[in-house]
NUDO-151828 format. One line per field, with one value per residue (C-alpha): y, z, x. Coordinates in pm, whole numbers. Each point is the difference from the previous one (the first is absolute). Example, Ala and Ser with C-alpha at 12.3 -4.5 7.8 and 13.67 -1.06 7.14 Angstrom:
py: -450/344
pz: 780/-66
px: 1230/137
This chain:
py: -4873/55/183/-254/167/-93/312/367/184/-180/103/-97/284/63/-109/27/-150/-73/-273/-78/-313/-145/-116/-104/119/380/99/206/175/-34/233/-245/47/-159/-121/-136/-397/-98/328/-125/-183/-32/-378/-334/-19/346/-64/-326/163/317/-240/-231/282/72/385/99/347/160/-170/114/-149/19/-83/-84/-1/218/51/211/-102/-246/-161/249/214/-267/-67/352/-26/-273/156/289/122/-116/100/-144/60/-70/-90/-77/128/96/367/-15/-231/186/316/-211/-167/367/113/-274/13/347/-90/-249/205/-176/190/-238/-77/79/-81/-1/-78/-268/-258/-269/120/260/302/-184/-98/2/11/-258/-176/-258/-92/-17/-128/-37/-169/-4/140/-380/126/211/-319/-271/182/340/-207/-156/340/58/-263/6/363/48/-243/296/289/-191/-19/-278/-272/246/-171/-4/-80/-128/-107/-221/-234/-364/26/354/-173/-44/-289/164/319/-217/-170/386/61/-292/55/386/13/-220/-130/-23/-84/-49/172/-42/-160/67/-37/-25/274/-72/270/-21/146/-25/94/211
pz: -459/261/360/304/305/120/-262/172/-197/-184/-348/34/-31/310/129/319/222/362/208/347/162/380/167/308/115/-135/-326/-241/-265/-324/-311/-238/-384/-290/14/359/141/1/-54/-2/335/261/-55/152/138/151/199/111/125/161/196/93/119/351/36/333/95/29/-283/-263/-334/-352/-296/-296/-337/156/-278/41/368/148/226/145/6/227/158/113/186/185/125/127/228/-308/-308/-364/-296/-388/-251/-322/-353/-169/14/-92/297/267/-120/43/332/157/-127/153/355/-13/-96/249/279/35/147/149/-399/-210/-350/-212/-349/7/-215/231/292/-109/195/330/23/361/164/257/9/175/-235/-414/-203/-312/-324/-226/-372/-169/-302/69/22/208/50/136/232/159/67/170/272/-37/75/204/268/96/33/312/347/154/40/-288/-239/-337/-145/-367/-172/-347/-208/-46/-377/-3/180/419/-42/-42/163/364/-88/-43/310/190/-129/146/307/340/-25/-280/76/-258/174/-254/-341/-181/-383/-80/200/296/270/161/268/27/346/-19
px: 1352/-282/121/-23/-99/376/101/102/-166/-318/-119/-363/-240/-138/-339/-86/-275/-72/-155/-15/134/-51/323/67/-357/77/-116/263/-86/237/63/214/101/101/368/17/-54/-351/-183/-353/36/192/176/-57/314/46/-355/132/341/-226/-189/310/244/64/106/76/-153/379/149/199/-122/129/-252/231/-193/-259/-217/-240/-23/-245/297/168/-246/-245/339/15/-369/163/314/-129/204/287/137/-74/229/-132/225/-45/220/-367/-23/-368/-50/166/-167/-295/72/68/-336/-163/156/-104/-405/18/146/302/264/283/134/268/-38/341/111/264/165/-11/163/184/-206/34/351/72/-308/-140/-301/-220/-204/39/-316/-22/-180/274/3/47/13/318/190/91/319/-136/-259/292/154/-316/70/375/100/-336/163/267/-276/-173/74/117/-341/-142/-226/-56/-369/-88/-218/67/-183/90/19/192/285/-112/268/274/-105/-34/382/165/-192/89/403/-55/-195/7/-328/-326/-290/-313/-296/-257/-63/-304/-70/361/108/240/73/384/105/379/161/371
C-alpha cells in the first residue's frame, strides 16, 4: 500500500525541488519532497486560510499538520513579536518545515514531530490553524478540533480550512458542539474557512 503524507516515516524515494510562493505580500521560498501534502504546490485551501487568518503580532500560534510549512510559517511573519509552533507526525515534513524557516529567515518557530497533539500537551495558545490531514480519518480530524479546544486561552481561536465534499458539514457541527462561537469567513470553490471561538 502507497504512504499518505499523514505516515511518520514515508517510504517514497526522495525527490526534492523548490519553488517560491507570495503570501501575504512576502515571498517564501520552499524546498518540498515526495511523501508530504501537495508537494508540487502549495494548496487551494491553505492559500485561502493564509490570506483569511488574523495573527496578532504577539500571538502564540500552533500549525497542526504543518506540512512542509506554508501556514505557520507565513503565520510566523505575522506574529512577529510571537511565537509559532509546527506540528505535524511526518518526519520528512518537519525536517522539511525546519529547513525552510531557516532559508527563509524565520526565526520565531518551533517545528516538532507529533501525533496529533501529543508533543504539546500543556501548552497555551491563541491561535491554532490548521488544514487537516482528511485522509487520516474523520476520527483523527475531530481530535484536531476536539482536544485543540483545551490548548487555547480563554477567547483563543481555532482556524480551518475544509472542503464541502471532504466533510465541512460535519467538521462546522463538532465545531459548533466544542467552541462558543463559529463563524464561516470565507467559501470559495468548495473550500470553507471556520473560525471557531473557545
Amino acid at each position: 500500500m502507497a504512504d499518505h503524507y499523514y505516515t511518520n516515516r514515508p517510504g517514497a524515494a526522495h525527490d526534492e525541488q523548490q519553488f517560491s510562493f507570495v503570501l501575504r505580500g512576502k515571498e517564501l521560498r520552499f524546498i518540498t519532497d515526495a511523501g508530504v501534502f501537495s508537494r508540487d504546490r502549495i494548496d487551494f485551501g491553505s492559500v485561502l486560510l493564509i490570506e483569511n487568518m488574523e495573527i496578532g503580532s504577539h500571538a502564540r500560534v500552533l500549525d497542526v499538520g504543518c506540512g512542509y510549512g506554508p501556514i505557520g510559517l507565513t503565520a510566523a511573519t505575522l506574529a512577529d513579536q510571537g511565537r509559532v509552533t509546527m506540528i505535524d507526525v511526518n518526519e520528512r515534513a518537519v525536517d522539511l518545515a525546519r529547513r525552510n524557516a531557516e532559508r527563509n529567515g524565520i526565526k520565531n518557530v518551533e517545528v516538532r514531530v507529533s501525533d496529533v497533539y501529543s508533543a504539546v500537551q500543556g501548552e497555551q495558545y491563541d491561535v491554532i490553524l490548521t488544514n487537516p490531514p482528511i485522509r487520516a480519518g474523520k476520527e483523527i480530524v475531530h481530535r484536531i478540533f476536539t482536544e485543540g479546544h483545551a490548548l487555547l486561552v480563554e477567547d483563543g481561536e481555532m482556524w480551518v480550512v475544509i472542503q464541502k465534499k471532504q466533510g465541512a458539514p460535519s467538521a462546522l457541527k463538532k465545531l459548533q458542539e466544542t467552541y462558543r462561537e463559529v463563524i464561516e469567513v470565507d467559501r470559495e470553490k468548495g473550500y470553507s474557512i471556520f473560525r471557531a471561538i473557545k
